[in-house]
C-alpha positions in Angstrom: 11.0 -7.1 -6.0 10.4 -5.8 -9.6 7.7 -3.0 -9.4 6.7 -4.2 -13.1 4.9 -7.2 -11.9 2.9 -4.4 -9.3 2.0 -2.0 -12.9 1.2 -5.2 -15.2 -0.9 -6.8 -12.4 -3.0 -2.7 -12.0 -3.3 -2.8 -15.8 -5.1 -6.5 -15.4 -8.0 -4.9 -12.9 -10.8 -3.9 -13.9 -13.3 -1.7 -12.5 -15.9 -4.4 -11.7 -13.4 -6.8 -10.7 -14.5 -7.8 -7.3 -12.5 -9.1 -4.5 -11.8 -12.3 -2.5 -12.6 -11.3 0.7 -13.6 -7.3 2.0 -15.9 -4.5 1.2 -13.3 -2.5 -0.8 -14.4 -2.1 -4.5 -11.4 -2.1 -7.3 -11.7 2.0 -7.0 -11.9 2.5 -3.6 -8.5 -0.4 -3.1 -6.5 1.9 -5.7 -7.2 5.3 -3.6 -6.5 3.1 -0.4 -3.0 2.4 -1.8 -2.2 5.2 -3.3 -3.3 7.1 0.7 -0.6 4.7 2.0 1.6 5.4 -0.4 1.5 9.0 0.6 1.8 8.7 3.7 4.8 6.7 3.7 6.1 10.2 1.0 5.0 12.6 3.4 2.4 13.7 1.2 -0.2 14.1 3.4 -0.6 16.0 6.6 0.2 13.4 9.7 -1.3 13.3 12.7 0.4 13.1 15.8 -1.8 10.1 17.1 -0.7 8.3 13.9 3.1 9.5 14.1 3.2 8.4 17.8 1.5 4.7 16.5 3.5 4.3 13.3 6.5 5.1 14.8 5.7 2.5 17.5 4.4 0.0 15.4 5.4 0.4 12.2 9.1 -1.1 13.4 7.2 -4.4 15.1 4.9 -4.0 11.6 8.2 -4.4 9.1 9.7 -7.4 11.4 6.7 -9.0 11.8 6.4 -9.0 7.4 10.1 -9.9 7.3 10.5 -13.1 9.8 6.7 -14.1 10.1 4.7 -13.2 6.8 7.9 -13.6 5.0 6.4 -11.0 2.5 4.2 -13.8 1.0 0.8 -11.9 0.6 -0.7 -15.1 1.3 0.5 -15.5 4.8 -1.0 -11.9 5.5 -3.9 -11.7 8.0 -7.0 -11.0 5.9 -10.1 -8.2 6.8 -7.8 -6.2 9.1 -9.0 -2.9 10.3 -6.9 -0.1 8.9 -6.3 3.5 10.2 -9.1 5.6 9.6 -7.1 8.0 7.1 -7.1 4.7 5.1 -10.6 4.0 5.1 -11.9 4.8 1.7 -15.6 3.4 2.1 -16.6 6.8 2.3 -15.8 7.4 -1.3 -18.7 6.3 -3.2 -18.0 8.1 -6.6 -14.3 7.2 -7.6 -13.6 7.7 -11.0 -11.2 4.3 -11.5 -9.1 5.2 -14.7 -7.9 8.3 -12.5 -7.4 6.5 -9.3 -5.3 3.4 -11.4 -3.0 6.6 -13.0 -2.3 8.3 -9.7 -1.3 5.0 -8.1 0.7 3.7 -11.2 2.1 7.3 -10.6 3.4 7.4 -7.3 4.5 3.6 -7.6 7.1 4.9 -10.3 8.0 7.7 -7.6 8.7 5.2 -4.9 10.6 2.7 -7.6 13.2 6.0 -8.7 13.9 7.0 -5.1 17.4 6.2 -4.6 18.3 8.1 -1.4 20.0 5.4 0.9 16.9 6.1 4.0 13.6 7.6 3.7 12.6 9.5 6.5 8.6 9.5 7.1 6.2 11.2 9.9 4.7 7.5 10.1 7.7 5.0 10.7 10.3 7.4 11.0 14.0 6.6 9.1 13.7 3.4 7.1 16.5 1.7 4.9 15.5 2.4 1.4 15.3 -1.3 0.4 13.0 -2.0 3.6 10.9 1.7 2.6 10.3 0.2 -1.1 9.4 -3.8 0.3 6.8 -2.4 2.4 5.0 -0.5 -0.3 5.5 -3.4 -2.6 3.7 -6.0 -0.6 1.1 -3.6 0.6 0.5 -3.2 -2.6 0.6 -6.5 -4.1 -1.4 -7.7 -1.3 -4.8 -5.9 -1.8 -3.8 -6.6 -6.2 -3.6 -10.6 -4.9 -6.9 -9.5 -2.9 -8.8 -8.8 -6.4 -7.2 -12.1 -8.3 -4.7 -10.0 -10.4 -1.4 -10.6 -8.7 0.0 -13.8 -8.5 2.5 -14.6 -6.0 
């Protein structure tokens, strides 16, 4: 899991790169993981509804990417619904060199945690090394969705 393949693959998008499948644009997929990183940071304010559903899920979630998807972003279900906090369709007028530096930001803040667990509102306590494999395919899976991360 080397988070350099994740900031070499951001550098390679471009704003009118378009993706394989979806309705995200390159702006709106950068803000969308950059939300999930923050969530998983506690960075943003978390709902109860979404506590109560990560916490349930999110443990099924990280077995079912360890034993089923094997973290290969091509075994991942494509066109998913995601959690409305997520959504980032609403955001029409992104400004994409911005969006690219906050994510390439708060990738590097993931990559130097080195507390053993990570406690977050949405899955609760998580091993560090299982905390920083999540982000890294969700990641690499929407880069690998625009053609700029190769698995």
């Amino acid at each position: 899991m080397e988070y350099s393949k994740l900031y070499s693959s951001i550098e390679k998008l471009k704003e009118e790169t378009t993706p394989k499948w979806g309705r995200m644009n390159s702006s709106m997929m950068l803000k969308h993981c950059r939300r999930f990183v923050d969530m998983y940071l506690n960075k943003t304010k978390s709902y109860l509804l979404y506590s109560f559903v990560g916490l349930f899920f999110g443990v099924f979630h990280r077995l079912y990417l360890k034993y089923i998807v094997r973290y290969n972003v091509k075994n991942y279900i494509k066109n998913l619904p995601t959690l409305k906090f997520f959504n980032t369709y609403k955001h029409k007028d992104l400004d994409f060199e911005d969006e690219k530096i906050k994510l390439l930001n708060v990738l590097k803040e993931v990559e130097s945690i080195e507390k053993k667990y990570i406690y977050n509102n949405f899955h609760g306590i998580v091993p560090n090394k299982a905390f920083k494999k999540v982000v890294y395919f969700h990641t690499s899976y929407h880069l690998y969705q625009f053609g700029v991360y190769d698995s």
